[in-house]
N, CA, C and O atoms as a GROMACS GRO file, in nm:
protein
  548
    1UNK      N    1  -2.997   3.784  -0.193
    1UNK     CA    2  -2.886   3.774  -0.099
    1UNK      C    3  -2.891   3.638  -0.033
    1UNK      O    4  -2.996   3.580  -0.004
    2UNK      N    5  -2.744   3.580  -0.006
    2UNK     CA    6  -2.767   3.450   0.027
    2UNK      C    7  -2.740   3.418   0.171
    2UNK      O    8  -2.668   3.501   0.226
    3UNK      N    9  -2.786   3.309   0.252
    3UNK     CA   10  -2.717   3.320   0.410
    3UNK      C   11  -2.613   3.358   0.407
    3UNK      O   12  -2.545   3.403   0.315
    4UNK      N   13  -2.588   3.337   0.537
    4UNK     CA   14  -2.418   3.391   0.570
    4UNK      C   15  -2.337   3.314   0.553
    4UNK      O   16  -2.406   3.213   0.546
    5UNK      N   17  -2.197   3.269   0.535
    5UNK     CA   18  -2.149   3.177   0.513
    5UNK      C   19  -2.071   3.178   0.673
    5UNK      O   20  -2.062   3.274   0.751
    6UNK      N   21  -2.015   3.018   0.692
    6UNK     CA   22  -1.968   3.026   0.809
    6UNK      C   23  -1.863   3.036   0.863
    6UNK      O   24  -1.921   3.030   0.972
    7UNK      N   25  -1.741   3.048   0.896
    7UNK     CA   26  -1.625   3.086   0.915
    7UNK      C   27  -1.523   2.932   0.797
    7UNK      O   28  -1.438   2.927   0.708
    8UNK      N   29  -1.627   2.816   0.893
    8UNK     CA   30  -1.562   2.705   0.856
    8UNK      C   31  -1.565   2.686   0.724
    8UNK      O   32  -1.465   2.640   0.668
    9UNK      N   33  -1.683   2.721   0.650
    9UNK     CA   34  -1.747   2.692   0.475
    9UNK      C   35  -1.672   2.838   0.427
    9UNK      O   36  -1.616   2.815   0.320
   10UNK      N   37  -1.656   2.954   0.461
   10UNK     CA   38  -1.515   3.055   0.391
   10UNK      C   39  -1.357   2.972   0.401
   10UNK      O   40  -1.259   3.002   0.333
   11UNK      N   41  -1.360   2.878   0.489
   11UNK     CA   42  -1.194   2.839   0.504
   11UNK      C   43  -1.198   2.757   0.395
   11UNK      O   44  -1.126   2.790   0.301
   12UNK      N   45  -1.286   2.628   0.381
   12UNK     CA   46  -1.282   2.512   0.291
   12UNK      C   47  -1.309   2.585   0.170
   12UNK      O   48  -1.224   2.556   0.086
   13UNK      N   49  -1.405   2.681   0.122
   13UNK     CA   50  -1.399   2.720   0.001
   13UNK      C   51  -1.238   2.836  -0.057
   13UNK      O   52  -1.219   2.848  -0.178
   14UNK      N   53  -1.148   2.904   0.037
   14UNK     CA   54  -1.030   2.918   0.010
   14UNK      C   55  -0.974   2.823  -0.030
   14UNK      O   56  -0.920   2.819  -0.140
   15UNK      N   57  -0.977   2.714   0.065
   15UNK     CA   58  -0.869   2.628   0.070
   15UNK      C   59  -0.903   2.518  -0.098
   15UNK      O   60  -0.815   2.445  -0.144
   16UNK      N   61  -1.035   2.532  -0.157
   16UNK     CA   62  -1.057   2.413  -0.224
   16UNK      C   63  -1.002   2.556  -0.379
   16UNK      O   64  -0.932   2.529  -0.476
   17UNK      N   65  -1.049   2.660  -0.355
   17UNK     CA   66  -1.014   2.751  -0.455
   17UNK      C   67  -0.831   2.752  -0.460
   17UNK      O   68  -0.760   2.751  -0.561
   18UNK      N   69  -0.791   2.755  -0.328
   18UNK     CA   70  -0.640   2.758  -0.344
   18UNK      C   71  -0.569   2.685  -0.396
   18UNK      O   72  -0.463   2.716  -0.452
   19UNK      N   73  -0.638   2.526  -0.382
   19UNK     CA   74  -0.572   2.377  -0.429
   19UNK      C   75  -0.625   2.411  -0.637
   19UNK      O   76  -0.531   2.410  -0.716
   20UNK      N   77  -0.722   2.427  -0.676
   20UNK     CA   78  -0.761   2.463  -0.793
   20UNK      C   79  -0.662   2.570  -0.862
   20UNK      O   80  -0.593   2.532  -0.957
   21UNK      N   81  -0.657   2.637  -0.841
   21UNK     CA   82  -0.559   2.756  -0.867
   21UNK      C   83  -0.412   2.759  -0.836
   21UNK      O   84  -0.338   2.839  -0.894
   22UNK      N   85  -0.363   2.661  -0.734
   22UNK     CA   86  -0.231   2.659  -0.699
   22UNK      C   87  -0.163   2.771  -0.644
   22UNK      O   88  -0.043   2.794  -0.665
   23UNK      N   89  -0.244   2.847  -0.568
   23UNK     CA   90  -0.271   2.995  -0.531
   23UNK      C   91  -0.220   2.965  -0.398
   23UNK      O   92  -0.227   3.074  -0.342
   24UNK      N   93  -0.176   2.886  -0.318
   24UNK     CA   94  -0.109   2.892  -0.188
   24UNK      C   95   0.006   2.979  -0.152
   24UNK      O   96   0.118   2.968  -0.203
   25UNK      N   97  -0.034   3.083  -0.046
   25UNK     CA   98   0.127   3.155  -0.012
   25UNK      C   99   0.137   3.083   0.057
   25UNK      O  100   0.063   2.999   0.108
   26UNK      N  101   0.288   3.127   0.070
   26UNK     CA  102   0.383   3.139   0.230
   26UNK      C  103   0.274   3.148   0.332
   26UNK      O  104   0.173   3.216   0.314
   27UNK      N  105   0.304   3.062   0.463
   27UNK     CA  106   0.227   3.073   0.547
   27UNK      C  107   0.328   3.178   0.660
   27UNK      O  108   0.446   3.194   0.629
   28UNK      N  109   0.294   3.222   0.742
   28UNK     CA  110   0.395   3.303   0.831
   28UNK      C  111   0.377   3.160   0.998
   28UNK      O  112   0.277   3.151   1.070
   29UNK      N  113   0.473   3.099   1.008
   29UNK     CA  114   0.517   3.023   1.100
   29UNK      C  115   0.509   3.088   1.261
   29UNK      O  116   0.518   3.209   1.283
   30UNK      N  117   0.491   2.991   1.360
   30UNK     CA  118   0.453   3.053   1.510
   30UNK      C  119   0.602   3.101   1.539
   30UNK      O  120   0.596   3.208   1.601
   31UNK      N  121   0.725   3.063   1.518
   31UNK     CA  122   0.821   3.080   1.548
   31UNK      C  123   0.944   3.129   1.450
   31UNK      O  124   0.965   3.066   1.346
   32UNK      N  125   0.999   3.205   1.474
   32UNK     CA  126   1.122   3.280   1.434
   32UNK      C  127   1.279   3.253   1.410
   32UNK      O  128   1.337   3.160   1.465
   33UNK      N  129   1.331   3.326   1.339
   33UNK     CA  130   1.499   3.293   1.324
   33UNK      C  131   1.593   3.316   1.438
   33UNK      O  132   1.553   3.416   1.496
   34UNK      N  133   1.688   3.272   1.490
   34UNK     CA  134   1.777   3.327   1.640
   34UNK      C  135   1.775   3.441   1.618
   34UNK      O  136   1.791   3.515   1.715
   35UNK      N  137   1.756   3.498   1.492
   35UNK     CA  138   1.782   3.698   1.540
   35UNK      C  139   1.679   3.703   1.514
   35UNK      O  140   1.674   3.740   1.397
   36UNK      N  141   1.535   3.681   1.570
   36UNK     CA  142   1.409   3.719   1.559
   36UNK      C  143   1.300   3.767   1.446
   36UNK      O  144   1.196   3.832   1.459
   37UNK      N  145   1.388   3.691   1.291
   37UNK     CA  146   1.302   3.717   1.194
   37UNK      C  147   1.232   3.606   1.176
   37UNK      O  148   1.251   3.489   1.210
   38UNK      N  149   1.114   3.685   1.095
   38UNK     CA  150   0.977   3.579   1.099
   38UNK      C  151   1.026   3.444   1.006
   38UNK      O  152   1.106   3.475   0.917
   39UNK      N  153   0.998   3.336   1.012
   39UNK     CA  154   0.997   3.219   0.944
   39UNK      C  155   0.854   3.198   0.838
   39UNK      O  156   0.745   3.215   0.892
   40UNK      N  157   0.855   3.161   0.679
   40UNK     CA  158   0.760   3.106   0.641
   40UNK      C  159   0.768   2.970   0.593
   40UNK      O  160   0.849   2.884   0.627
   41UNK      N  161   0.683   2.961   0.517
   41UNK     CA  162   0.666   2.794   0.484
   41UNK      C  163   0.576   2.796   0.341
   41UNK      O  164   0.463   2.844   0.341
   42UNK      N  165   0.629   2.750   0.238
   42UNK     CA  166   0.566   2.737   0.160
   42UNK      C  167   0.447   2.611   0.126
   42UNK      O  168   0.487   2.549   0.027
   43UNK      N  169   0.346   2.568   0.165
   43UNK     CA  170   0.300   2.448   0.193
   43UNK      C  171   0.123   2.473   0.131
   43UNK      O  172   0.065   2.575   0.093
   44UNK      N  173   0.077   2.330   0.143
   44UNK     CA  174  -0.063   2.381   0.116
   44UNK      C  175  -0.132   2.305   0.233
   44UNK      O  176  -0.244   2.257   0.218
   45UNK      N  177  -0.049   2.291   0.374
   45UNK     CA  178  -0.147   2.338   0.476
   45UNK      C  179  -0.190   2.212   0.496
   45UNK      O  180  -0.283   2.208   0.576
   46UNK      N  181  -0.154   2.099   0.450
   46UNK     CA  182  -0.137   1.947   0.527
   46UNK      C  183  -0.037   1.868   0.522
   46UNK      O  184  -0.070   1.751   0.538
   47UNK      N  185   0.079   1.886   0.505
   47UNK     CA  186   0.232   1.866   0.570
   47UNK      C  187   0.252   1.868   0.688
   47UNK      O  188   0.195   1.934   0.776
   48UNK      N  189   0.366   1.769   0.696
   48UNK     CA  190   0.420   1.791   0.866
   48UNK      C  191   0.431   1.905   0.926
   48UNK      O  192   0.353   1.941   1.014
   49UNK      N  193   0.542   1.982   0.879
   49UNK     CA  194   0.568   2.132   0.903
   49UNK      C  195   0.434   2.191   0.946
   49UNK      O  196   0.416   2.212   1.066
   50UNK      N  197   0.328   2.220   0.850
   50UNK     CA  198   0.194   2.271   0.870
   50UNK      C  199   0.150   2.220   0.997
   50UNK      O  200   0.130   2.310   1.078
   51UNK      N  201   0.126   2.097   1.043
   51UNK     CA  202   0.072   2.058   1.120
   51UNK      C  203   0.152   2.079   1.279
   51UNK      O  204   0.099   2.112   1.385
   52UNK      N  205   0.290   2.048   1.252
   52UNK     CA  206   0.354   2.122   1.399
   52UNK      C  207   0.295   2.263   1.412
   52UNK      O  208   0.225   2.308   1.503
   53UNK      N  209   0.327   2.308   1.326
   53UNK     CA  210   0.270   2.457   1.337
   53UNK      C  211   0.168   2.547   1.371
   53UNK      O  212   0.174   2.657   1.427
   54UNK      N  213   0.057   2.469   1.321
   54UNK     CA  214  -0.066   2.386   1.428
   54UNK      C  215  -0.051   2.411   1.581
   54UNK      O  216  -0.090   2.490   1.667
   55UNK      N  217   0.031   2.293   1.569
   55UNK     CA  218   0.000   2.236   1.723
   55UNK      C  219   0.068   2.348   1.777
   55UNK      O  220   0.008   2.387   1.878
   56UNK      N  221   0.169   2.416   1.753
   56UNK     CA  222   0.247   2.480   1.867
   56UNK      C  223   0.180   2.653   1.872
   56UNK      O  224   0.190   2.734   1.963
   57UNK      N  225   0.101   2.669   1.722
   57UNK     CA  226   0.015   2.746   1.764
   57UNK      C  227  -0.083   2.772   1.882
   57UNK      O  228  -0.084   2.867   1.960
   58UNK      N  229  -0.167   2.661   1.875
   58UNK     CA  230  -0.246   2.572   2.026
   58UNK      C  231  -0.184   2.614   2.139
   58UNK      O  232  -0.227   2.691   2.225
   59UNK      N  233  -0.050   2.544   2.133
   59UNK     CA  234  -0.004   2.560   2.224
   59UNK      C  235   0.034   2.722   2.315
   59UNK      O  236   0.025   2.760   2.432
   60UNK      N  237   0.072   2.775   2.202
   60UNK     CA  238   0.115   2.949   2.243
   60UNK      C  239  -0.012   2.942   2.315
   60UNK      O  240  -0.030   2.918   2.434
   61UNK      N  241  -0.117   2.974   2.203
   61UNK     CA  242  -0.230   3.049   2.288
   61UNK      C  243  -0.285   2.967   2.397
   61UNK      O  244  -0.397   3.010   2.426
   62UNK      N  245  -0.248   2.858   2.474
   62UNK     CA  246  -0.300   2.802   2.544
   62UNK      C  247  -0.229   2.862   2.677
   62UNK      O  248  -0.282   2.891   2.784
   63UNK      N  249  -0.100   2.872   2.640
   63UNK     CA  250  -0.019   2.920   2.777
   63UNK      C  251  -0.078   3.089   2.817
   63UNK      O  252  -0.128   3.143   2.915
   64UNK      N  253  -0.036   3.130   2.675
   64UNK     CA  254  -0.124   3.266   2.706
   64UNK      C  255  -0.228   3.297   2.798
   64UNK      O  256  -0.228   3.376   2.893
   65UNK      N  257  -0.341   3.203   2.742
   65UNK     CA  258  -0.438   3.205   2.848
   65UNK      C  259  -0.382   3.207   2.983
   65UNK      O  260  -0.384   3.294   3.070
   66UNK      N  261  -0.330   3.085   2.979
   66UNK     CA  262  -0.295   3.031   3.089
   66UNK      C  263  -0.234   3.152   3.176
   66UNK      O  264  -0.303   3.174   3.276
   67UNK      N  265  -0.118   3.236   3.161
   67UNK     CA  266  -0.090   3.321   3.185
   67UNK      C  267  -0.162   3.495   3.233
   67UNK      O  268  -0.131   3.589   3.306
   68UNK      N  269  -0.277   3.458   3.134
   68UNK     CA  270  -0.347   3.570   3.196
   68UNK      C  271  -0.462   3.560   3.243
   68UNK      O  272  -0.551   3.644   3.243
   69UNK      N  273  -0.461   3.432   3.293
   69UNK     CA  274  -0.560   3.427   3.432
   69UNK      C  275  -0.487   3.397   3.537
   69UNK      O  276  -0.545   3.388   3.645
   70UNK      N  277  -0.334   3.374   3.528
   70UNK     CA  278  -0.201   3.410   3.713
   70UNK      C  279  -0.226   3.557   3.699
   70UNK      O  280  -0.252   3.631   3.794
   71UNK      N  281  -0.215   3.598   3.564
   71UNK     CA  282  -0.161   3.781   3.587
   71UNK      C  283  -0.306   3.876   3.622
   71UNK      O  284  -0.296   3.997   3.641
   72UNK      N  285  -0.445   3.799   3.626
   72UNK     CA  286  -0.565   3.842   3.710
   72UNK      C  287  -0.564   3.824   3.816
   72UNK      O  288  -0.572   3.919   3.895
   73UNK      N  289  -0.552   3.677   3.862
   73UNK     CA  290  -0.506   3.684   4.013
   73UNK      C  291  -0.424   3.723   4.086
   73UNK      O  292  -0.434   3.728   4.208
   74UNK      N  293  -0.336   3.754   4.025
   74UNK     CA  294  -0.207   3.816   4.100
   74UNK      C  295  -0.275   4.025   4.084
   74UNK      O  296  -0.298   4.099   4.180
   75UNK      N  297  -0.281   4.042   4.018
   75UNK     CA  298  -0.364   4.199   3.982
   75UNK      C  299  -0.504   4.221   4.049
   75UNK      O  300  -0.555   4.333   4.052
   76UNK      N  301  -0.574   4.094   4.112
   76UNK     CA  302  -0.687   4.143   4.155
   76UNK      C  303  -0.718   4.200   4.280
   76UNK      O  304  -0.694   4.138   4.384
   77UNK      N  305  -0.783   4.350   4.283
   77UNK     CA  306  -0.748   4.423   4.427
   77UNK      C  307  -0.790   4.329   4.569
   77UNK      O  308  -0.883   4.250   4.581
   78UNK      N  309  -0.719   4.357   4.640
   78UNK     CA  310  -0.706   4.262   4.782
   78UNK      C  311  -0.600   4.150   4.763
   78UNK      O  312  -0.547   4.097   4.860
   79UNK      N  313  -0.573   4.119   4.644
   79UNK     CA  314  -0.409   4.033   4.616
   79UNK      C  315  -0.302   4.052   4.726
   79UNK      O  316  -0.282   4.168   4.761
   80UNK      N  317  -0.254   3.987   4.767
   80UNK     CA  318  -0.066   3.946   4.845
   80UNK      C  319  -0.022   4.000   4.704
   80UNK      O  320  -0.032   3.959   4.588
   81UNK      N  321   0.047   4.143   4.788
   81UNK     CA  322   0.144   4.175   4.702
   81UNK      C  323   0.301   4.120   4.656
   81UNK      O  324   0.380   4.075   4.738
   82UNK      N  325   0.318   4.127   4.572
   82UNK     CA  326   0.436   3.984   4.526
   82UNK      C  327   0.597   4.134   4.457
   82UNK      O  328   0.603   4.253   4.425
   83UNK      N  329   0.654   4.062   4.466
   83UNK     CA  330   0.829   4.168   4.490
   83UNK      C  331   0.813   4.229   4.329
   83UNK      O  332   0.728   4.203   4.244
   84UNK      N  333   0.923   4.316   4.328
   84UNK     CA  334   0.921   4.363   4.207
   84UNK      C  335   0.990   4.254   4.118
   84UNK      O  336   0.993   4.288   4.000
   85UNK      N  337   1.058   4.110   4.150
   85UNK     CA  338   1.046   4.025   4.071
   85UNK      C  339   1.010   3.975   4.042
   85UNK      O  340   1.061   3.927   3.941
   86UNK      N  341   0.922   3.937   4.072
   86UNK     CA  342   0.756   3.869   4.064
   86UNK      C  343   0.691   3.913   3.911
   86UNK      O  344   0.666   3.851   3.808
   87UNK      N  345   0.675   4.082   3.964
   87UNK     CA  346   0.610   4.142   3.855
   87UNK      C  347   0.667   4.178   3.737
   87UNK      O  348   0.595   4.205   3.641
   88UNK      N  349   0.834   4.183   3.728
   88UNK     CA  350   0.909   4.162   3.627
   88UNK      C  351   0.925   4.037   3.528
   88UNK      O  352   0.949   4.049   3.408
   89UNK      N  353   0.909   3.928   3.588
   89UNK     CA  354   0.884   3.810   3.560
   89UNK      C  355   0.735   3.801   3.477
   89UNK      O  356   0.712   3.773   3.359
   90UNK      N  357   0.649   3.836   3.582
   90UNK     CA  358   0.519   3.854   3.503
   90UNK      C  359   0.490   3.918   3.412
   90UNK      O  360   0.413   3.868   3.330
   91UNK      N  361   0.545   4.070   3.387
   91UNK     CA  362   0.532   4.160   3.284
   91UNK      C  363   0.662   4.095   3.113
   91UNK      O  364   0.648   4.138   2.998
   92UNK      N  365   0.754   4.007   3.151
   92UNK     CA  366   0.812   3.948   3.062
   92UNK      C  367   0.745   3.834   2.961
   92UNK      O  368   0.753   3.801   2.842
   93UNK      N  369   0.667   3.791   3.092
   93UNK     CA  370   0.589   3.668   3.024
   93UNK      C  371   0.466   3.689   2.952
   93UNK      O  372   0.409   3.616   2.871
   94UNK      N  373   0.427   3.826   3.003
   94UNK     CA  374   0.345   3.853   2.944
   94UNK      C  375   0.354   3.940   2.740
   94UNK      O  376   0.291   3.956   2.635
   95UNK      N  377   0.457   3.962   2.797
   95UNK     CA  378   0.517   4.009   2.673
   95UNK      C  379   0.580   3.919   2.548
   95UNK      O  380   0.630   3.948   2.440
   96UNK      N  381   0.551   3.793   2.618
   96UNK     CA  382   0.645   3.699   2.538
   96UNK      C  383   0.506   3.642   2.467
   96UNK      O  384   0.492   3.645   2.344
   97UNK      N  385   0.392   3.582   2.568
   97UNK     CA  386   0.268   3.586   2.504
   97UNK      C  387   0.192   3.650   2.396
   97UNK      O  388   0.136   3.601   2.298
   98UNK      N  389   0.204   3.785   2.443
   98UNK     CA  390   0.166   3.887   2.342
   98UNK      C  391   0.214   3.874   2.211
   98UNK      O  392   0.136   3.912   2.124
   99UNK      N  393   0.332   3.827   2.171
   99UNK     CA  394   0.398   3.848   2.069
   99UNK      C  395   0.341   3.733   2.023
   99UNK      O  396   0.251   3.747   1.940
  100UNK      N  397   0.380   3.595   2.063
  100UNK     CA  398   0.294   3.481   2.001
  100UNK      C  399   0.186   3.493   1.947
  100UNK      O  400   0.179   3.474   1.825
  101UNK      N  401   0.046   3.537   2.041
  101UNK     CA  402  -0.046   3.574   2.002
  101UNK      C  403  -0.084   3.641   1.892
  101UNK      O  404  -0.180   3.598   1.830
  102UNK      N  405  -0.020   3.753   1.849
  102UNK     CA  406  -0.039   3.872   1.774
  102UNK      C  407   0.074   3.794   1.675
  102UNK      O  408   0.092   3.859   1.572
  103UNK      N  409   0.144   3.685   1.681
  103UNK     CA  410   0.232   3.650   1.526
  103UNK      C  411   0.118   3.542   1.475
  103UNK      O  412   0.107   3.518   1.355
  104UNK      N  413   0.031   3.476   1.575
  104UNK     CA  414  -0.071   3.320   1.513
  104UNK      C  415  -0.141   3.448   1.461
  104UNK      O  416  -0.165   3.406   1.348
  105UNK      N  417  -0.196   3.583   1.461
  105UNK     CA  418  -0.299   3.627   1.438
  105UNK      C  419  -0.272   3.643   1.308
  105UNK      O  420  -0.326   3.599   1.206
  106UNK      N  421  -0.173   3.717   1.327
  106UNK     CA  422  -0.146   3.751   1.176
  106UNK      C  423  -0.118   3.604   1.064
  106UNK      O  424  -0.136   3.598   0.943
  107UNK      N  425  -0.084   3.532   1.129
  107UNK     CA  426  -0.041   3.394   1.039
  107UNK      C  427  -0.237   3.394   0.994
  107UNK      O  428  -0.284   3.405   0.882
  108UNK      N  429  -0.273   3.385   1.058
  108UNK     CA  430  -0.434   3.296   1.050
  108UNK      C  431  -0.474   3.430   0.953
  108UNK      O  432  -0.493   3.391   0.838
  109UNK      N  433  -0.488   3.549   0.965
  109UNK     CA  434  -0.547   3.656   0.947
  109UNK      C  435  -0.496   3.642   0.758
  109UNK      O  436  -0.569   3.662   0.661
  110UNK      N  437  -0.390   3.611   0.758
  110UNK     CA  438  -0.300   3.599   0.632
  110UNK      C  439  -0.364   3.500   0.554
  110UNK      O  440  -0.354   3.501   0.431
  111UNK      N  441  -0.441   3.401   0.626
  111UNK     CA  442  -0.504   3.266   0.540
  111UNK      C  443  -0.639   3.234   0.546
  111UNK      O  444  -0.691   3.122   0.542
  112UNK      N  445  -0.714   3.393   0.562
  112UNK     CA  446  -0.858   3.454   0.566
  112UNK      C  447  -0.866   3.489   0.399
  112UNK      O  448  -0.785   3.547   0.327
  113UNK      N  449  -0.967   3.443   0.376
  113UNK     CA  450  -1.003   3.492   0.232
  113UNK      C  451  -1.009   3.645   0.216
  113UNK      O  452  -1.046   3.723   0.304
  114UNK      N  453  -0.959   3.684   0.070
  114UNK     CA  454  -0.961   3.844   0.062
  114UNK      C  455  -1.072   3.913   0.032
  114UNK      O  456  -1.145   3.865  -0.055
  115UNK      N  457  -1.097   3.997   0.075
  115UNK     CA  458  -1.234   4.041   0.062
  115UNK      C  459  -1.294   4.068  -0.119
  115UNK      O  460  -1.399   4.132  -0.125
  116UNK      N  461  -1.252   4.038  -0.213
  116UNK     CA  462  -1.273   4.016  -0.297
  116UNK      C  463  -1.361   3.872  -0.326
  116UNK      O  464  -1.429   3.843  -0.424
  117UNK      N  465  -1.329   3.784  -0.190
  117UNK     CA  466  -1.397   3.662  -0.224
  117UNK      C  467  -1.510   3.653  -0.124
  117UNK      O  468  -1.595   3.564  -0.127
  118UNK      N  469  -1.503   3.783  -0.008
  118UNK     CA  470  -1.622   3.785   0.049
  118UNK      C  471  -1.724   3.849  -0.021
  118UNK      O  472  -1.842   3.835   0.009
  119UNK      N  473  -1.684   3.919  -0.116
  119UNK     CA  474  -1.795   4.042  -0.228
  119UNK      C  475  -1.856   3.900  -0.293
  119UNK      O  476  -1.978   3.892  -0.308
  120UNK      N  477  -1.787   3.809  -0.324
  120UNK     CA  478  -1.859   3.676  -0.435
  120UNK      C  479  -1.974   3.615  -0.327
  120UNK      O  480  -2.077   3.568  -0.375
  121UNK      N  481  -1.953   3.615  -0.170
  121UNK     CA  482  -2.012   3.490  -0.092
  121UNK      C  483  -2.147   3.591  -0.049
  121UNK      O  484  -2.259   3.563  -0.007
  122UNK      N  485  -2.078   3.726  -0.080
  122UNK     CA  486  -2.255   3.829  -0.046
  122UNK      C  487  -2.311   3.841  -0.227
  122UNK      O  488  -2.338   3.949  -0.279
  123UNK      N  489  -2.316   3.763  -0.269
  123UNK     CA  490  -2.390   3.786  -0.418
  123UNK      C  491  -2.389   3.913  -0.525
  123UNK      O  492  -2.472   3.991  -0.573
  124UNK      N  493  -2.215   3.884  -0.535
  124UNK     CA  494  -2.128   3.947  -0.628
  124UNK      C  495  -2.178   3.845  -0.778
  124UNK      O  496  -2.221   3.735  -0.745
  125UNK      N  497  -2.176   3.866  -0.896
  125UNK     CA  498  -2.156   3.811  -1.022
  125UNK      C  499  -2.083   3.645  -0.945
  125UNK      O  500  -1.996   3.658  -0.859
  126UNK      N  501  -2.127   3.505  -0.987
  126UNK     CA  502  -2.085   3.427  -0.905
  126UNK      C  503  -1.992   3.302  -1.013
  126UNK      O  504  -1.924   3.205  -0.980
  127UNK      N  505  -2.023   3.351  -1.131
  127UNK     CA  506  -1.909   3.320  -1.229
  127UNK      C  507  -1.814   3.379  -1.334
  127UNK      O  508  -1.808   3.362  -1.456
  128UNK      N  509  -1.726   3.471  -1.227
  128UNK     CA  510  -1.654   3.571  -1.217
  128UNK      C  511  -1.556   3.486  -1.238
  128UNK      O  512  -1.579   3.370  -1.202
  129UNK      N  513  -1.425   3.514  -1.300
  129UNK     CA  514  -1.292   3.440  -1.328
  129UNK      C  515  -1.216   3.445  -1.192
  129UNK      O  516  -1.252   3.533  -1.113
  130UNK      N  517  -1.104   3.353  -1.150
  130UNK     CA  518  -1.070   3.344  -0.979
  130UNK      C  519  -0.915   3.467  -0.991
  130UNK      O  520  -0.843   3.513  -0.902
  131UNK      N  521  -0.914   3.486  -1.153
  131UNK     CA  522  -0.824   3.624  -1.183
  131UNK      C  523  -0.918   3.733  -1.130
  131UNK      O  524  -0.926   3.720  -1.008
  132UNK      N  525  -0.976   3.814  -1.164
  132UNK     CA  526  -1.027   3.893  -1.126
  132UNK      C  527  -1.059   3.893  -0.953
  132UNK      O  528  -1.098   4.005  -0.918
  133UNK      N  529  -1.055   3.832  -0.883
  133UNK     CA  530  -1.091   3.809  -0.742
  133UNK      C  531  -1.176   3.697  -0.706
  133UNK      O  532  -1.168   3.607  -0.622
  134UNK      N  533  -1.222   3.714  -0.755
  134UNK     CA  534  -1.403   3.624  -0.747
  134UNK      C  535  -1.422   3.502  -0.800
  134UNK      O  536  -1.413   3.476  -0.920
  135UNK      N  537  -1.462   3.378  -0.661
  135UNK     CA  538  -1.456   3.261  -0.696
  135UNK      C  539  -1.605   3.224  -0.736
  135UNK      O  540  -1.706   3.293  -0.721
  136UNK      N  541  -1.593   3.086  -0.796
  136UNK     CA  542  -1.699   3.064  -0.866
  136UNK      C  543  -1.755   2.982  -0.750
  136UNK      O  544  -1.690   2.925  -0.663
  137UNK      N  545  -1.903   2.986  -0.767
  137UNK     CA  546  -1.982   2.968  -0.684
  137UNK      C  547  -2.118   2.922  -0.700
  137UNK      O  548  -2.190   2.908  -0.601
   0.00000   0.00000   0.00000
């Protein structure tokens, strides 16, 4: 059995198996159509497009944070209680976060190797065809 591999050495070995194989999906994009359907991108993940996408990923989850450390302080007992617009406001934003969050997850979660290629990195057969699942190694 071999060490563990590290989050970063599973991404580069997708990504060097994906460029070999020409195996790139659709990526699922941070942002959506005016009627709220998901956007993809067909790319291999160093393009412009890719790279805004990137950044504004960053960005979501940065506000997020950002957002739910007002919505601790504002929630923490002994708080100045604030109007019911306050907390409407807050419970919106928080909802708007959430969704960001939980769409980068799934984008990222989507461009996690399949567990077919984690069976190869725990000392599966290691010159296995990249048809069958299993990258060479």
């Amino acid at each position: 059995m071999g060490m563990p591999r590290s989050d970063a050495d599973r991404l580069r070995r997708r990504e060097l198996h994906e460029a070999a194989s020409g195996m790139a999906g659709p990526r699922l994009l941070p942002w959506t159509t005016e009627d709220g359907r998901p956007c993809y991108l067909s790319t291999d993940g160093k393009g412009y497009i890719s790279t805004l996408a990137d950044g504004i990923e960053t960005v979501q989850l940065g506000m997020g944070q950002e957002l739910l450390e007002y919505a601790r302080g504002i929630l923490t007992p002994g708080a100045k209680a604030e109007s019911a617009i306050e907390y409407r406001w807050l419970a919106c934003r928080l909802t708007e976060a959430l969704s960001d969050a939980l769409r980068v997850a799934e984008s990222r979660g989507q461009r996690i190797p399949a567990p077919q290629e984690e069976a190869a990195d725990e000392g599966e057969p290691a010159n296995a065809s990249p048809l069958d699942g299993n990258e060479e190694g």
